[in-house]
C-alpha positions in Angstrom: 0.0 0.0 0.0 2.9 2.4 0.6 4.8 1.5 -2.3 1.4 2.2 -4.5 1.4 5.6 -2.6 4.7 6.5 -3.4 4.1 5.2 -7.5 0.7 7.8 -6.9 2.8 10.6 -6.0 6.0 10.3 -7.9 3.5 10.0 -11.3 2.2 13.3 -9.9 5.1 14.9 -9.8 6.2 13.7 -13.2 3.3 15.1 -14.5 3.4 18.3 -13.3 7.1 18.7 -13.6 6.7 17.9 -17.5 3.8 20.6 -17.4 5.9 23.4 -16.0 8.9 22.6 -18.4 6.3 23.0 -21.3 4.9 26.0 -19.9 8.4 27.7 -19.3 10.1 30.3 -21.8 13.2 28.5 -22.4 11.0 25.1 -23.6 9.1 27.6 -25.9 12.4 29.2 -27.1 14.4 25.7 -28.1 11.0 24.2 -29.7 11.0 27.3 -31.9 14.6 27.1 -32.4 14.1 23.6 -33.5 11.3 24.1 -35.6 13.5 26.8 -37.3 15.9 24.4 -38.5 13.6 22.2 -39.4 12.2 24.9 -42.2 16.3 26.0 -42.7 17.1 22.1 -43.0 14.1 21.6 -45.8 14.7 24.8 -47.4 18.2 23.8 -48.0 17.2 20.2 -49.1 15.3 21.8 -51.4 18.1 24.7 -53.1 20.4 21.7 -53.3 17.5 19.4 -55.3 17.4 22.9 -57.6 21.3 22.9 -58.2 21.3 19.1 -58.8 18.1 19.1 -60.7 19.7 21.7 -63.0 23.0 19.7 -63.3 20.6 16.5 -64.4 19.3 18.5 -67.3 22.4 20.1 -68.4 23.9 16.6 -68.4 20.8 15.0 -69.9 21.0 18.0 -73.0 25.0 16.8 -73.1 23.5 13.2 -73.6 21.4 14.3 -76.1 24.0 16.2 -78.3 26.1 13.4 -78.1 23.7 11.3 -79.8 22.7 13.6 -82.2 26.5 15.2 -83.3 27.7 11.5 -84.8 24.3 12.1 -87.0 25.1 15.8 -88.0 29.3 15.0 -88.7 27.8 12.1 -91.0 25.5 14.7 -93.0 28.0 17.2 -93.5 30.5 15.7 -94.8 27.7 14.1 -97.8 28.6 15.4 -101.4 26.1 18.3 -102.9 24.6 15.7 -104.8 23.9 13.9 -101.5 22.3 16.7 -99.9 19.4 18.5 -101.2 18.5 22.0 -100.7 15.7 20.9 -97.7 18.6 18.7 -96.4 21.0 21.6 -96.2 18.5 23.9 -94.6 17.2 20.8 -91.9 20.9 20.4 -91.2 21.7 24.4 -91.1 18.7 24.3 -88.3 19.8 21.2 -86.3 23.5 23.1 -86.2 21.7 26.7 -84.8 19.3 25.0 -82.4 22.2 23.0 -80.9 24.4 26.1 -80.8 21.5 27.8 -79.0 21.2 24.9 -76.2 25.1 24.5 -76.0 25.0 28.2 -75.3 21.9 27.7 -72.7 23.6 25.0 -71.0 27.2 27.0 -70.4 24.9 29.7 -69.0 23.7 27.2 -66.2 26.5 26.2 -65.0 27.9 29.5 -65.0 25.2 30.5 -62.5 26.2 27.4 -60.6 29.7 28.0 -60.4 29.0 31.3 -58.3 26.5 29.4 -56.5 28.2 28.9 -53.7 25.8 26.4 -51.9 27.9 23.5 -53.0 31.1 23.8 -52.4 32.1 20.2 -52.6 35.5 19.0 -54.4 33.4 16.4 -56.0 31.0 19.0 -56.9 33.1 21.3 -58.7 34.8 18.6 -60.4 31.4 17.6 -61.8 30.9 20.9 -62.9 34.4 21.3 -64.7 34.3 18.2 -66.5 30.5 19.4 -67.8 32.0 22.5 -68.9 35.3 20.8 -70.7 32.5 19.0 -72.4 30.6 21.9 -73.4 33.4 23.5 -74.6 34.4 21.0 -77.2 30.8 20.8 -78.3 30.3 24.3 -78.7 33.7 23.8 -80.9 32.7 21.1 -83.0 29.1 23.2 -83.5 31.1 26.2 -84.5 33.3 23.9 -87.4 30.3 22.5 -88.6 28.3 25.7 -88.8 31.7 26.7 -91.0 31.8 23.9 -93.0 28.3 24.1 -94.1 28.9 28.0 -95.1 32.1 26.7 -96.7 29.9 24.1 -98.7 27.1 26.6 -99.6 29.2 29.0 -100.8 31.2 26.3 -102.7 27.8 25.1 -104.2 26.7 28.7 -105.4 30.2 28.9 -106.9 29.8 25.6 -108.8 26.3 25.9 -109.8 27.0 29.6 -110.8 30.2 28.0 -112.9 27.4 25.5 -114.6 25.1 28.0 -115.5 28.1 29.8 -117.1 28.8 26.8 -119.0 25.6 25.8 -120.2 25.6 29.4 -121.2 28.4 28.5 -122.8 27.4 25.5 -124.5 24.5 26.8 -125.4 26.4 29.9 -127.0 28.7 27.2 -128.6 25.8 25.0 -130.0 24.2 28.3 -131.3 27.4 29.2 -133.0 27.5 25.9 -134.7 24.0 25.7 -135.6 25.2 29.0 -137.2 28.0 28.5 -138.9 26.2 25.2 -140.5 23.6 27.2 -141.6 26.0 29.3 -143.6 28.3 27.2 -144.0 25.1 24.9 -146.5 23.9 28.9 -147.5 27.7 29.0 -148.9 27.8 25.4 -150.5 24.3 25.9 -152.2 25.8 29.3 -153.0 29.0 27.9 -154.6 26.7 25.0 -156.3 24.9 27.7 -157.9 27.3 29.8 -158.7 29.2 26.5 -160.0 26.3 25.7 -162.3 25.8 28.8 -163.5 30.1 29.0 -164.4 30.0 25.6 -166.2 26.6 26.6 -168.2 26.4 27.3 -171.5 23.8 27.3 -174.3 24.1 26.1 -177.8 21.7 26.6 -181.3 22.0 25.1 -184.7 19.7 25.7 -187.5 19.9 27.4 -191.0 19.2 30.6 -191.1 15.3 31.1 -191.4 15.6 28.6 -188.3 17.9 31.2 -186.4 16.1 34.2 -186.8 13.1 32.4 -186.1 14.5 32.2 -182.6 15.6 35.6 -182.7 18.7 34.9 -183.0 19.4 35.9 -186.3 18.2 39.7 -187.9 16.9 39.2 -191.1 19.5 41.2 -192.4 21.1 38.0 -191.3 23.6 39.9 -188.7 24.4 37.9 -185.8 23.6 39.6 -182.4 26.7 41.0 -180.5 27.7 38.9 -177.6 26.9 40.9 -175.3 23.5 40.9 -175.7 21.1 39.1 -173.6 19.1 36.2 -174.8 16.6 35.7 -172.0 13.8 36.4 -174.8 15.5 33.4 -177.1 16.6 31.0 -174.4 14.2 28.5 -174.7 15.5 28.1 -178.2 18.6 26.9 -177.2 20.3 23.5 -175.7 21.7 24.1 -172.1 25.1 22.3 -171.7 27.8 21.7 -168.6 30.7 22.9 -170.2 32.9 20.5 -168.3 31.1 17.1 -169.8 30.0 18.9 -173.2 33.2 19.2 -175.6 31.4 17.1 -178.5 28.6 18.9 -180.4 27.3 16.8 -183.5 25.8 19.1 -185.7 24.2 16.9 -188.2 25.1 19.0 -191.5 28.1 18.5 -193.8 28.5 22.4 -193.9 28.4 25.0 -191.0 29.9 28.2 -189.8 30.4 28.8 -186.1 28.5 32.6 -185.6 29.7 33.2 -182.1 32.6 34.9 -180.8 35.0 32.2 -179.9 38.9 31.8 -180.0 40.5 30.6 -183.4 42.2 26.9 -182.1 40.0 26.5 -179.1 37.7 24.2 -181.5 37.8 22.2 -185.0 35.0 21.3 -187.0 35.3 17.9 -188.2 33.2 15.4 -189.9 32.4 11.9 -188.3 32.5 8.6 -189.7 29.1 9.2 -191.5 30.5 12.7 -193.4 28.5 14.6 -191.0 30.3 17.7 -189.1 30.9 17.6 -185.3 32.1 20.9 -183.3 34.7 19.8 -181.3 36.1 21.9 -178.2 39.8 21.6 -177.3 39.8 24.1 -174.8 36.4 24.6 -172.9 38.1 27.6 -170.5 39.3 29.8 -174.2 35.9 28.7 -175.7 33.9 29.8 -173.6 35.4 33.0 -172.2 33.6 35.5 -174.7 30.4 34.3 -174.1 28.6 31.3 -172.9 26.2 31.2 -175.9 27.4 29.5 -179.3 25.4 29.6 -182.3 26.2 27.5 -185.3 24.5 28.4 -188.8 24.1 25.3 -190.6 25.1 25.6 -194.9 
């Protein structure tokens, strides 16, 4: 029964001990202090999740570029004819919007080197070996953005040095189509003018049959040379002077009337009596005038 007492009353005091500690300022003071902490401790937690939370996306971006950069090398070093304009532009715009989170990125950890929150070795070293990364991405970003302007201006070059020579071929092919044309004009003109060199004309008849064809005046006086006889031409046998130097006249008598060369031509009879006009030198005979006009007797 006295030990129960003394459990009673020790219990009592307990309790009303604890209740005056609770109640007393300095209880207050260090419950407020530690809730303090508390909020300090979980606001910290939380600036350090920040820092690390932007560290994870600055190293997730890095993986990112690493996968993409093998891609991009690959593409830029293809051949014009490998790479169409849309291609060139795509890969232009990969390059840039790399640049631009390359740049983003060395921004970040910028701000978190003067954070100085962390100051752990092994923090820092994190952060240096991100930005040595950085660095040589941003590098190879600026050699491809170069090599592509490089490559551009290489392909307005060459397709500008194309267009000269089609230009030039076309020019050329113009020039030949040209020069064919005239040079045909020319022959036709030459053939013509041949012809017309190598033609002559030749009549025989008596004389009521040459000054029927207007040949002949009545007063039975041949026509100069010189005259034309584009009135009387149908009258008369056209002849290439170069195949032409036999003329078979079909008379036993006859008198050449046309101006032409003594011993340029004989007039000798065949083996039927009958005279033929023979031409020993077409180029003499035929240098007065190209028409010859034989009276038959």
């Amino acid at each position: 029964m006295k030990k129960l007492l003394l459990f009673s009353v020790l219990a009592l005091y307990a309790i009303l001990f604890t209740s005056c500690v609770e109640s007393s300022k300095k209880y207050k003071a260090l419950v407020a202090q530690m809730d303090s902490l508390g909020v300090a401790s979980a606001a910290k937690n939380a600036e350090i999740e920040e820092v690390f939370a932007t560290l994870n996306e600055v190293e997730e971006g890095l993986k990112s570029i690493r996968e993409a950069e093998n891609l991009l090398v690959l593409q830029s070093q293809k051949g014009g004819a490998e790479v169409t304009a849309t291609s060139r532009e795509r890969l232009k715009s990969d390059v840039s919007a790399i640049g631009e989170a390359i740049s983003n990125y060395k921004n970040q950890i910028d701000k978190l080197k003067r954070d100085n929150r962390i100051q752990s070795d092994q923090f820092k070293k994190r952060l240096a070996a991100i930005t040595q990364e950085l660095e040589a991405k941003s590098q190879l970003v600026d050699d491809l953005s170069r090599q592509l302007t490089e490559k551009e201006t290489q392909l307005k070059i060459k397709t500008q040095q194309i267009a000269t020579l089609d230009q030039t071929v076309s020019n050329l092919r113009e020039n030949v189509e040209s020069l064919q044309k005239e040079s045909t004009t020319q022959q036709e003109t030459i053939s013509v003018q041949d012809v017309k060199i190598n033609t002559a004309f030749y009549i025989t008849g008596t004389k009521d049959e040459l000054v029927a064809a207007n040949v002949m005046s009545k007063g039975g006086l041949f026509r100069s040379a010189k005259i034309s006889y584009q009135a009387e031409q149908s009258a008369f046998i056209k002849i290439d002077i170069r195949e032409v130097t036999d003329i078979k006249l079909n008379t036993k008598k006859a008198k050449v009337l046309s101006v032409h060369p003594q011993g340029s031509y004989t007039l000798e009879p065949d083996e039927t009596g009958m005279l033929v006009l023979k031409i020993s030198n077409p180029g003499s005979f035929w240098e007065h005038t190209k028409y010859l006009v034989i009276q038959n007797q």
